[in-house]
C-alpha positions as CSV (number, residue, x, y, z in Angstrom):
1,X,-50.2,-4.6,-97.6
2,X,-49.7,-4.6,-101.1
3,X,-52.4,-4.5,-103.8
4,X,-50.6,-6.9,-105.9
5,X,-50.3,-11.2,-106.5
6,X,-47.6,-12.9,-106.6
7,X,-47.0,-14.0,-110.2
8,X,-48.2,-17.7,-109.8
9,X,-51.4,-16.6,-107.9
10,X,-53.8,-15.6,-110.6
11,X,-52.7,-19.1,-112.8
12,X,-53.1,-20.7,-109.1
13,X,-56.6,-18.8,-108.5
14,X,-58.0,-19.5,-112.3
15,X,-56.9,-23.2,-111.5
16,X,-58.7,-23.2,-108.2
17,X,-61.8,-21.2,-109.8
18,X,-62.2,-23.9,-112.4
19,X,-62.2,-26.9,-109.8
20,X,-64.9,-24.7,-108.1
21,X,-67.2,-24.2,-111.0
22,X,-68.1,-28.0,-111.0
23,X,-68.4,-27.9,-107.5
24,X,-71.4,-24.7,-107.7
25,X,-68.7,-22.6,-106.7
26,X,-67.7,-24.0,-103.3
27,X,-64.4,-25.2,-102.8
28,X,-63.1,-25.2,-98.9
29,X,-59.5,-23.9,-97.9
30,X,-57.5,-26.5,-97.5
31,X,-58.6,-27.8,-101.2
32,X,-57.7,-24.4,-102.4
33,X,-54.2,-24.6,-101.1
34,X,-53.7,-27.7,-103.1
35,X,-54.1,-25.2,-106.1
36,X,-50.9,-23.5,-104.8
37,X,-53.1,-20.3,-103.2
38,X,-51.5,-19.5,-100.0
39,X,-53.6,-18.0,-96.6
40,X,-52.3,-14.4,-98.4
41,X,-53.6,-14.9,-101.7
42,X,-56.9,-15.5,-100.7
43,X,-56.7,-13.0,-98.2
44,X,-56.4,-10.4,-101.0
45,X,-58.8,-12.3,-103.3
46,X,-61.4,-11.6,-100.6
47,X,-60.3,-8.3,-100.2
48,X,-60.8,-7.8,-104.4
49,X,-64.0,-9.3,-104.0
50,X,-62.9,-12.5,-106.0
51,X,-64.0,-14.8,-103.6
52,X,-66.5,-14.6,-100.3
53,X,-66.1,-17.0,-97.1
54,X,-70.2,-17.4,-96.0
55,X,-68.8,-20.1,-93.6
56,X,-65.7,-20.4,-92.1
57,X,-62.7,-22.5,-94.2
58,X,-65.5,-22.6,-97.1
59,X,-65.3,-20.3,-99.8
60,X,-67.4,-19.2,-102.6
61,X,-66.4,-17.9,-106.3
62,X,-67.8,-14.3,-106.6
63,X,-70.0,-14.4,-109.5
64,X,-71.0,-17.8,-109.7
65,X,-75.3,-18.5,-109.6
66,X,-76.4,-18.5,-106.0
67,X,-78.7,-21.5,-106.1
68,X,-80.2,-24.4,-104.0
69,X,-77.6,-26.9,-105.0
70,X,-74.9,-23.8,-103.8
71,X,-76.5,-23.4,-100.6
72,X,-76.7,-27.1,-99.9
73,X,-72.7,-27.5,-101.0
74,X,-71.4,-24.5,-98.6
75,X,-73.4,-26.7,-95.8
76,X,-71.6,-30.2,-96.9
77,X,-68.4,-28.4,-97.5
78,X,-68.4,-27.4,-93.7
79,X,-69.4,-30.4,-92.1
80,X,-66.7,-33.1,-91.3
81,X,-70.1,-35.2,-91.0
82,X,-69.9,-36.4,-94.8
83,X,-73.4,-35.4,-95.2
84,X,-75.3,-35.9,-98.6
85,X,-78.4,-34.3,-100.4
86,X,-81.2,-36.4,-99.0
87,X,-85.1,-36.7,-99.7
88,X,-86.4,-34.4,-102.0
89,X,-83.8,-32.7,-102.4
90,X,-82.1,-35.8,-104.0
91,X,-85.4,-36.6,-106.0
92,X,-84.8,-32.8,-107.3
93,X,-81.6,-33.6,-108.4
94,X,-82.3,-37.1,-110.1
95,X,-85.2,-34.9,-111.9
96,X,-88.0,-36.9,-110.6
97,X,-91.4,-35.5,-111.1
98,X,-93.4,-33.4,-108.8
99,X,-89.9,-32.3,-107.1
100,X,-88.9,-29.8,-109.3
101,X,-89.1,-27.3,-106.3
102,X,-88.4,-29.6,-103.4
103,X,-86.8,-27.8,-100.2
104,X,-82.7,-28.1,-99.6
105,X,-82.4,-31.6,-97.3
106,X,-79.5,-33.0,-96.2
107,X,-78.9,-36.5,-93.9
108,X,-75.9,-37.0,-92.1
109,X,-75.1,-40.6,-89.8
110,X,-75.3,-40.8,-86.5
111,X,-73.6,-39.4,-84.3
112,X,-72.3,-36.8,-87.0
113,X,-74.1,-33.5,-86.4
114,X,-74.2,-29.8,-88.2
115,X,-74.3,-26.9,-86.9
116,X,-77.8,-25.2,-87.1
117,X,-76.4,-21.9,-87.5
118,X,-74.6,-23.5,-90.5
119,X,-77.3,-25.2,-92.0
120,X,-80.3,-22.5,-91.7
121,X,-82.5,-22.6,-94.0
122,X,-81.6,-26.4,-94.7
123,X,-83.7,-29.7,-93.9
124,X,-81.1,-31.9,-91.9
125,X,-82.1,-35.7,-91.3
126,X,-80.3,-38.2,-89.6
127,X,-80.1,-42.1,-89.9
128,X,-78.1,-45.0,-88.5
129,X,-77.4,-46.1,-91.8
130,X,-75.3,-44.8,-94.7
131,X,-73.4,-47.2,-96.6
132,X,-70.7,-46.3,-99.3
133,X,-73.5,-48.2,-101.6
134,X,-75.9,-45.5,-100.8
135,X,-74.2,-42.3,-101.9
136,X,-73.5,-41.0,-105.1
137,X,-72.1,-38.1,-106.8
138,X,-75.0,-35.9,-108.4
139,X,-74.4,-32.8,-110.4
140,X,-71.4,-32.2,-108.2
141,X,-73.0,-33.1,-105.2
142,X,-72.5,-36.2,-102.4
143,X,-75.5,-37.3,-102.6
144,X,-78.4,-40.6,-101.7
145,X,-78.0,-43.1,-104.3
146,X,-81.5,-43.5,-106.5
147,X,-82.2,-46.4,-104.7
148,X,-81.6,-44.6,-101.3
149,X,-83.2,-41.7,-102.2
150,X,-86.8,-43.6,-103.0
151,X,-86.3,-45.4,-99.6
152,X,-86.0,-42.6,-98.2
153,X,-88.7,-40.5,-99.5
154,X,-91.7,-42.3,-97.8
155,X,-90.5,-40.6,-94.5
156,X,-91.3,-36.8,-95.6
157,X,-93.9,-38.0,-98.9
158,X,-97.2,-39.6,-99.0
159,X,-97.6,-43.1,-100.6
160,X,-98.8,-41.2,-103.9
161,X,-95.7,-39.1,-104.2
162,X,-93.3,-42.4,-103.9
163,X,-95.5,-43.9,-106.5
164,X,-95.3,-41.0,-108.5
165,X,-91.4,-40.2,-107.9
166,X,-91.2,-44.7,-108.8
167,X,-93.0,-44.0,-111.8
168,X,-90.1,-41.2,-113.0
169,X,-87.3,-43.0,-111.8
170,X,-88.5,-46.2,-113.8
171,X,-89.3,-44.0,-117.0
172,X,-86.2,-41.7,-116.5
173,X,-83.6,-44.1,-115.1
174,X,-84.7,-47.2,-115.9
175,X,-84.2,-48.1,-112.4
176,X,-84.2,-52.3,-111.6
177,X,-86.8,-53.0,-108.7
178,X,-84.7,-55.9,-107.5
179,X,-82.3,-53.2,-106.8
180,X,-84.8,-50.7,-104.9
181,X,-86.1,-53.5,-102.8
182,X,-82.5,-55.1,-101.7
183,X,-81.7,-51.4,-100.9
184,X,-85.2,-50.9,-98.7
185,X,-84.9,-54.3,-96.9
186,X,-81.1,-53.1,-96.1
187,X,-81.7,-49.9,-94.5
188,X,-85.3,-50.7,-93.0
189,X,-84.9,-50.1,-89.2
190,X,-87.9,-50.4,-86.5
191,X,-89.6,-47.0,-86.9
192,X,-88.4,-46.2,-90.2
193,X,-91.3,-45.4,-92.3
194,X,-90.2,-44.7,-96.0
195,X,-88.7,-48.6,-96.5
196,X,-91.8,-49.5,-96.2
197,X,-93.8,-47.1,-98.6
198,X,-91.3,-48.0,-101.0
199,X,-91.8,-51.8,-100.5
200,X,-95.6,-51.5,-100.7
201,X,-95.3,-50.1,-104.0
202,X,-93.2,-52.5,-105.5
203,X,-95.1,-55.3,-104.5
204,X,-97.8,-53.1,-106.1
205,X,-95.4,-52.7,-108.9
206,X,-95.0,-56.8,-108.9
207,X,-98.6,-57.7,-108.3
208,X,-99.8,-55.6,-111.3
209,X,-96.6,-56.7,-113.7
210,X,-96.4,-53.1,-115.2
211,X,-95.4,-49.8,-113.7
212,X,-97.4,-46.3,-115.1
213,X,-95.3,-44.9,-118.0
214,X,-96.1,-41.7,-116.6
215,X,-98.2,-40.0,-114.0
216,X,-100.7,-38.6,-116.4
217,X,-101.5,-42.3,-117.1
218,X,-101.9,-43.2,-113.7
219,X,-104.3,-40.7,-113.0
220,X,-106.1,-41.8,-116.1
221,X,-106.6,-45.0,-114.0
222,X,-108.2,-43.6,-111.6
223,X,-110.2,-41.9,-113.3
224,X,-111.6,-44.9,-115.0
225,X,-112.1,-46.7,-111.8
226,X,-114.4,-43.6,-110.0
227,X,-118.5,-44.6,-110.6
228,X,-119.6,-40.5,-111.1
229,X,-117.2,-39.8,-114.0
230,X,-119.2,-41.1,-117.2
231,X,-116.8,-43.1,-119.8
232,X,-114.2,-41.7,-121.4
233,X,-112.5,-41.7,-124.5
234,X,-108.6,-41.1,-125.7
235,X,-107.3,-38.9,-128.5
236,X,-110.8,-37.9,-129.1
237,X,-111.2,-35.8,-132.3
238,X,-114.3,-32.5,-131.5
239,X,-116.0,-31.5,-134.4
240,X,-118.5,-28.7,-134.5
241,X,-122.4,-29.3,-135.9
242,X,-121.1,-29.1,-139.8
243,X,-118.3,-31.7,-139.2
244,X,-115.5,-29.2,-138.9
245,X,-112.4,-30.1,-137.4
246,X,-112.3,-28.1,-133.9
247,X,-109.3,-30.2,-131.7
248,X,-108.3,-33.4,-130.4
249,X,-108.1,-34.1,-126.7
250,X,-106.0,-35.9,-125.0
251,X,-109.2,-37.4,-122.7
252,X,-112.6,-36.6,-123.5
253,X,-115.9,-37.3,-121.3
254,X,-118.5,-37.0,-124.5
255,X,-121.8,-37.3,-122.4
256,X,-120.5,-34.5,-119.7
257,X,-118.6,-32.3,-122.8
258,X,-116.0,-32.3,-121.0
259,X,-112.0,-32.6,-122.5
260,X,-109.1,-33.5,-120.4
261,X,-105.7,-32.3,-121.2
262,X,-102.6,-34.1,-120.1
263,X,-100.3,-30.7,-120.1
264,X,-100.5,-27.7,-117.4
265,X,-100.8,-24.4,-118.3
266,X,-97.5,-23.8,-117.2
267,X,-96.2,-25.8,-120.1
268,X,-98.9,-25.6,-122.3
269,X,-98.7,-21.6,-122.7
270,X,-95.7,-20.3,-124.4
271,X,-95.1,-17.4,-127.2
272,X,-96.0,-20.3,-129.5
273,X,-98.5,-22.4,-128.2
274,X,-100.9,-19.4,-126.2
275,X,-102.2,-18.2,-129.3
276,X,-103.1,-22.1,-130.6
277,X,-104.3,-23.1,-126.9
278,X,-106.4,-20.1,-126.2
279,X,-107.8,-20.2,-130.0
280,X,-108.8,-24.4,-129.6
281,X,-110.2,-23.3,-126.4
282,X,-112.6,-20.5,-126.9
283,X,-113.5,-23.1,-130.1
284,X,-113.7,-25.7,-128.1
285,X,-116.8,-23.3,-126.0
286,X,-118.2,-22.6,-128.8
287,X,-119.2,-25.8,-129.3
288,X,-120.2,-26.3,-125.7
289,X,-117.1,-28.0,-123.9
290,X,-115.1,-27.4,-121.6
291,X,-111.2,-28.3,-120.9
292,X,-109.6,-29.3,-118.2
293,X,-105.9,-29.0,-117.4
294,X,-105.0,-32.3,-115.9
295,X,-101.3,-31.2,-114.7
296,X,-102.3,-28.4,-113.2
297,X,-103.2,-30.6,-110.4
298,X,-99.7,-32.5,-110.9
299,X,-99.1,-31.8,-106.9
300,X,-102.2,-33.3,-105.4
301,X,-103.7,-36.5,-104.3
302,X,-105.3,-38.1,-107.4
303,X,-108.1,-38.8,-105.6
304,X,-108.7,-34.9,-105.5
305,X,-108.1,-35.0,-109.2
306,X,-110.9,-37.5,-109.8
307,X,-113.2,-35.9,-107.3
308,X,-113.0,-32.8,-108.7
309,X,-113.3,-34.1,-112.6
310,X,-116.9,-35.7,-110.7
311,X,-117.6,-32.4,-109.6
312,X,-117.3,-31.2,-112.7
313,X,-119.3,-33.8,-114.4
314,X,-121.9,-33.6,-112.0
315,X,-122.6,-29.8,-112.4
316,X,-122.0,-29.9,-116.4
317,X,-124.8,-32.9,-116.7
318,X,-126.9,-31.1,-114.5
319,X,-127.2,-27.9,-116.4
320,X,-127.2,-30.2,-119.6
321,X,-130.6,-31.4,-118.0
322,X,-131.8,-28.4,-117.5
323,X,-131.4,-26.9,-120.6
């Protein structure tokens, strides 16, 4: 066989390779021979290592970042099923908080199946219910609408997550909850658990008129409302004996010494901020207090959070005692 293109393949295949790159790279046969690129051309593109075929009739553009949103497209590419990114997944790819590493999920509608083989690696879900209404093209990708998606996520998420992922989607999205709770009460089937997470927290959302700007403020709530953790104060300015300046803090417990910091280490440290953070810090001790991290513990259960701010109350006023 020759080692050569016809002379409308490589237009054809940089035609095809484009269409692909909004797609992650995926594009299935039958779409590529739209593009003019005939069983032989891509034949000898694979041979060239242009283009791989992970799954049959789906093919991949060589070169192109092998990520989670890739994976999940080679798997919806192969299906007939019309499945969409689901779940977490779809929370990932709204950028809700506290999802920023969800796993690759996936619902398809009954009776629609995928293969497993296909879809290793790959959270599949199914439901009787998947209106037009309820998909939506994200980042390339079929996907739950933002409605569906926070339905759906009381299923695999505990109460607090849905609050939390609410919280994001309100302050990200501006999402309308007349809209959210039409699309629960539509979907909600007996058994289905998520619908009613989400509902619960809008009437939350409904009984309290206001929603958390952010997650850092709802766990400030809770904070407030434990009886161990002494009161607190906000943007609290630390000076040292003399009167010098030493930092503000975001939060700050004054009888336990004790500062609380709305940013993890994660985002706090940095080439530019380490040197400032570990420098307020070790002044910050110097003067006897401590700080706390607050989004470190972004991924648990506030009431962890508070108990362990009590904890650390509780042992900080105990050696103040004993001093």
């Amino acid at each position: 066989m020759a080692d050569t293109f016809r002379p409308m393949s490589a237009p054809a295949l940089r035609a095809m390779a484009e269409f692909a790159a909004t797609r992650h790279g995926v594009i299935v046969r039958s779409l590529a021979a739209s593009f003019g690129l005939t069983p032989y051309d891509i034949r000898a593109a694979k041979q060239r290592g242009w283009i791989t075929e992970p799954v049959r009739w789906v093919l991949v553009i060589s070169g192109h970042p092998s990520t989670w949103e890739q994976r999940l497209a080679i798997v919806i590419a192969s299906s007939t099923a019309q499945p969409v990114v689901s779940n977490g997944a779809a929370a990932r790819s709204f950028g809700l908080d506290a999802f920023g590493s969800a796993p690759p999920e996936i619902a398809v509608q009954r009776p629609g199946r995928i293969s497993p083989t296909v879809a290793a690696g790959v959270i599949v879900h199914q439901t009787s219910v998947l209106e037009p209404a309820d998909r939506y093209l994200r980042n390339g990708l079929p996907c739950t609408s933002l409605a569906r998606t926070l339905s759906d996520l009381g299923s695999t998420e505990s109460p607090d997550r849905v609050w939390q992922a609410l919280i994001s989607a309100r302050r990200l999205h501006r999402v309308n909850p007349m809209w959210l709770q039409q699309t629960a009460v539509r979907v909600h089937r007996p058994g289905q658990t998520g619908t009613g997470v989400l509902l619960a927290a809008l009437r939350r959302w409904s009984s309290e008129g206001t929603i958390p700007d952010s997650w850092f403020e709802e766990l400030v709530r809770r904070l407030l409302d434990h009886p161990e953790i002494p009161p607190m104060q906000s943007q609290f300015v630390l000076n040292d004996a003399r009167g010098q300046f030493v930092a503000r803090l975001d939060l700050a417990i004054p009888a336990a010494r004790l500062g609380l910091e709305a940013h993890s280490r994660r985002f706090h440290f940095g080439p530019i901020s380490e040197p400032h953070d570990e420098d307020r810090d070790l002044r910050a001790a110097a003067v006897g207090w401590e700080l706390l991290y607050l989004g470190w513990y972004a991924q648990r259960r506030p009431a962890e959070i508070a108990a362990l701010v009590a904890q650390t109350c509780r042992a900080r006023l105990q050696v103040q005692r004993s001093a």
